[in-house]
C-alpha positions in Angstrom: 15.2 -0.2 -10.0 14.3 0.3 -6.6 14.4 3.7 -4.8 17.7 2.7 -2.7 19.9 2.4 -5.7 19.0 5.8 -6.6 22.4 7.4 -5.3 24.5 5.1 -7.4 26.3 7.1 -9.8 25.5 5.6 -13.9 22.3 4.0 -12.2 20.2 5.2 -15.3 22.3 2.9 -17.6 21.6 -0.4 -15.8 19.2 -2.4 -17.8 17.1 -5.8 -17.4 18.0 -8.0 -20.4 21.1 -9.1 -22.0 23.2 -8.2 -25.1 21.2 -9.3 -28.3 24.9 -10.3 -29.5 24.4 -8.4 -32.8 21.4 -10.8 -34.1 17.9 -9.9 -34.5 15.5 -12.7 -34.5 11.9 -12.3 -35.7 9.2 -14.3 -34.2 5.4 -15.0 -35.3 3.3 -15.8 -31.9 0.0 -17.6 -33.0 1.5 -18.0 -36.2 1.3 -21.6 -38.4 4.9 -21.6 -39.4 3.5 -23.8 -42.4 1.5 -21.2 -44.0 4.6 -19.3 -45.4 5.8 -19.7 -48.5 9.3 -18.0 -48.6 10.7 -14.8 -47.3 12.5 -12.2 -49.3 14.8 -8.8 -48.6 15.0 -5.8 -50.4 17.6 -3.0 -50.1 16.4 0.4 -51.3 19.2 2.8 -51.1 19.6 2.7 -46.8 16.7 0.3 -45.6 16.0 -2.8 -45.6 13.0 -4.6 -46.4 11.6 -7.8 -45.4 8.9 -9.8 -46.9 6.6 -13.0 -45.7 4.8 -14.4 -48.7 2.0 -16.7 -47.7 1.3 -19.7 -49.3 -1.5 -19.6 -51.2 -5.3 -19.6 -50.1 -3.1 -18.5 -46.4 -3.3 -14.9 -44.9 0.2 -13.4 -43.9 1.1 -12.6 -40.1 -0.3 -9.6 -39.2 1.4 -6.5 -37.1 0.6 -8.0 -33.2 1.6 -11.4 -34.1 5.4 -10.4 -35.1 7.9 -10.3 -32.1 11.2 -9.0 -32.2 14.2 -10.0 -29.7 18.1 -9.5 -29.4 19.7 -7.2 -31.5 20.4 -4.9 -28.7 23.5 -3.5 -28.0 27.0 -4.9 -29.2 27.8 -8.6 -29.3 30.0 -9.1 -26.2 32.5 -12.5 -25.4 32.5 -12.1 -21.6 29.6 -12.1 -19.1 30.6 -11.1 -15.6 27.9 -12.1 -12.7 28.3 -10.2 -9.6 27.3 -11.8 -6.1 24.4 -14.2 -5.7 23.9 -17.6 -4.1 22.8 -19.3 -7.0 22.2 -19.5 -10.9 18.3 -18.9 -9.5 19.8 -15.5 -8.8 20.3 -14.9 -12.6 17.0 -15.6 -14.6 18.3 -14.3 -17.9 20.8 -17.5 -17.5 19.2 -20.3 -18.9 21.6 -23.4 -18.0 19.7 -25.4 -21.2 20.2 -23.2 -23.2 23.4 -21.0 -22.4 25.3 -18.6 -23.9 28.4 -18.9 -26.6 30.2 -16.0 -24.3 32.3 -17.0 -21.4 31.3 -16.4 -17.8 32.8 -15.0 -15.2 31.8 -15.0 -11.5 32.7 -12.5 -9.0 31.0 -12.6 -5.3 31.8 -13.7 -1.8 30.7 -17.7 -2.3 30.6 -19.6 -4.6 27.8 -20.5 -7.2 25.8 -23.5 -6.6 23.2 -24.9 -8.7 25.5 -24.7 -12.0 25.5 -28.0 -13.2 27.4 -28.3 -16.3 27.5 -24.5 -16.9 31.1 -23.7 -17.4 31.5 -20.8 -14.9 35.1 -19.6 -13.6 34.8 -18.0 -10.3 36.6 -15.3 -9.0 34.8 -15.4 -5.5 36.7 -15.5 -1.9 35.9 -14.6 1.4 34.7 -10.8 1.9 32.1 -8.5 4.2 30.8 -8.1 0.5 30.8 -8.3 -3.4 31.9 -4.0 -3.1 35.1 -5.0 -1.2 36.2 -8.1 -3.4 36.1 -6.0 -6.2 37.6 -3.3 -5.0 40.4 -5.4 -3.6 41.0 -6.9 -7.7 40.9 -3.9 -8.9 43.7 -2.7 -6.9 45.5 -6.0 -7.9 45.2 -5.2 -11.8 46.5 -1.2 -11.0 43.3 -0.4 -12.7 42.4 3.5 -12.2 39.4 4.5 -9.7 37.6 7.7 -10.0 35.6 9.7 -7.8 32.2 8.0 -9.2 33.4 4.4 -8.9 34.9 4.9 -5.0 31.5 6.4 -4.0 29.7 3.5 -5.4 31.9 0.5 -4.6 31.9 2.4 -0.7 28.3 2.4 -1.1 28.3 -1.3 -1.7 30.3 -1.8 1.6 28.4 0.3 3.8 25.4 -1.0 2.5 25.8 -4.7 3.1 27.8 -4.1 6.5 25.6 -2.2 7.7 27.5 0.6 8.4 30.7 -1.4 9.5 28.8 -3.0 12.4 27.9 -6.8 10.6 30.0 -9.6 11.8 31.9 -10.4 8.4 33.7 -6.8 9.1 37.4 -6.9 9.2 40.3 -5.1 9.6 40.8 -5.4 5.7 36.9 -3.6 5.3 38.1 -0.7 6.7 41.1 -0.5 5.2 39.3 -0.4 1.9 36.7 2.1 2.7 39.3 4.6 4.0 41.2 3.8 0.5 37.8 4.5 -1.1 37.5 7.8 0.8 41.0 8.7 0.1 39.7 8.1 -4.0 37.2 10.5 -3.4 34.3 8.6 -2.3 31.6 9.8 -0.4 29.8 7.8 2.7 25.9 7.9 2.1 25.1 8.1 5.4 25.5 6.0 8.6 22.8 2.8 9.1 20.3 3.6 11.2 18.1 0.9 12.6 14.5 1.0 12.0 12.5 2.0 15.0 8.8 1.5 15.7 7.1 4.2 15.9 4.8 4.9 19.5 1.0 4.4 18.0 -0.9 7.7 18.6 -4.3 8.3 18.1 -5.4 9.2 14.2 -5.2 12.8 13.9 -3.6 14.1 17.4 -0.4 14.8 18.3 2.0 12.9 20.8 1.4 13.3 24.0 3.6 15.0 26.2 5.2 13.6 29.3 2.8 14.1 32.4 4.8 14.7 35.7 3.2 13.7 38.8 3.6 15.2 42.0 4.3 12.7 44.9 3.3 13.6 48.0 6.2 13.4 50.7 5.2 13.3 54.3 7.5 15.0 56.9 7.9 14.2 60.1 10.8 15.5 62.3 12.5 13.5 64.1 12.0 13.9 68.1 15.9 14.3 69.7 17.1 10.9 71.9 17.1 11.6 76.0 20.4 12.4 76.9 22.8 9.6 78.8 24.6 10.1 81.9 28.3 9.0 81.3 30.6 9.0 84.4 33.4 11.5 83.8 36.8 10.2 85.3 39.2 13.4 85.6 42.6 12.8 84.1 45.3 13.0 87.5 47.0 16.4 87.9 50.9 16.5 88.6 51.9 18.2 92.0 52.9 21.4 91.0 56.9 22.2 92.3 57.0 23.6 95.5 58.2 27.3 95.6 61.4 28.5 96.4 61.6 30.2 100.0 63.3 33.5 100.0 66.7 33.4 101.1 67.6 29.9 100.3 71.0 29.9 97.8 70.0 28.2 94.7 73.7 28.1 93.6 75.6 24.7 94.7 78.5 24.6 96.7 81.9 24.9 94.5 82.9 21.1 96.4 79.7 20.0 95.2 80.6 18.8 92.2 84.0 17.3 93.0 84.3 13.7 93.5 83.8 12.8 97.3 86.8 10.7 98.9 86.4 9.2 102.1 89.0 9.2 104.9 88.9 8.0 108.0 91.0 5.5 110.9 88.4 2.8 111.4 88.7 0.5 109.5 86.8 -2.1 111.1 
């Protein structure tokens, strides 16, 4: 298991081979299956003994010749493969030779390369495998603790990259803020690998160097100055004074209505 799984909660119990389904087969490698005679078993008290009787004139298998597979674990009735393109994505399938149990397919596309392989397939349209199974095990009311959100939102920020990949939707982030509501916890944003600058072996980055540039001055002379005709703006005629001893009150007829009379009237 590679160091980027390492965060997963129960990542110790993840193993590389399949249930033995409760049968343990013994196997002779190098071994002429026609030398044996018959095999026998013997129970004394709580173990079990087998024996390999060799015909005769023929040498029994020895210790490195006897290999010993299955047997591990309890016999199960229901495989379940998560994500992957392809049956080429699960080696311990073997489409020859498959298994009695049923499988069961849960990802984002569907499986190609199954030939007759009885496979029912739970796969839809998702930003990833982490958000279709979250989304059916909302469906079947099934419980989620604190462990399983910080994994399955592990899964989805994983494969979007941090919510920036184009298969993001609406639906993604309603998940993941359901998964945080759960308990889960974010394992950090995605951040893009950078190059780093290539430095000589040994010595520290170089700082910035700042160069001076040199900035010639020179003032600027003042322009000659331009004659412009000045036109002066026309003064009114100031009122002429009023001579001492003229009456500046009107006569009282003066503002009566004037009648003429007269006897010419030619």
């Amino acid at each position: 298991m590679t160091v980027e799984y390492n965060r997963l909660v129960g990542i110790d119990k993840v193993t590389t081979s399949l249930g033995g389904g409760g049968n343990l087969v013994i196997q002779f490698d190098g071994y002429d299956a026609n030398k044996i005679d018959r095999v026998s078993y013997d129970v004394d008290g709580a173990t079990f003994k087998l024996t390999v009787i060799p015909k005769a004139g023929n040498q029994s298998p020895v210790q490195n010749q006897v290999k010993l597979s299955g047997g591990e674990g309890e016999s199960s009735d229901l495989l379940v493969l998560i994500g992957g393109d392809d049956l080429d994505h699960f080696p311990l399938i073997n489409p020859t030779n498959p298994p009695t149990t049923k499988l069961v397919h849960i990802g984002i596309k569907i499986l190609g390369k199954l030939g007759t392989l009885p496979v029912v397939s739970f796969a839809k349209p998702a930003s990833s495998v982490s958000e279709v199974v979250t989304a059916y095990i909302k469906e079947m009311n099934l419980p989620i603790d604190k462990d399983m959100a910080t994994n399955l939102l592990g899964g989805i920020e994983a494969h979007t990259q941090s919510f920036i990949a184009g298969a993001v939707t609406p639906a993604t982030f309603e998940m993941a803020a359901e998964l945080i509501k759960l308990g889960g916890v974010r394992g950090g944003a995605f951040v893009p690998p950078v190059s780093p600058t290539p430095t000589s072996l040994g010595q520290p980055p170089t700082q910035p160097v700042t160069q001076s540039v040199p900035f010639n001055y020179q003032p600027m002379s003042a322009p000659a100055p331009i004659d412009v005709p000045v036109t002066p703006a026309p003064v009114a005629p100031a009122p002429a004074p009023i001579q001492s001893g003229e009456s500046v009150t009107p006569p009282a007829d003066w503002l009566n209505p004037k009648i003429y009379t007269g006897t010419n009237v030619s």
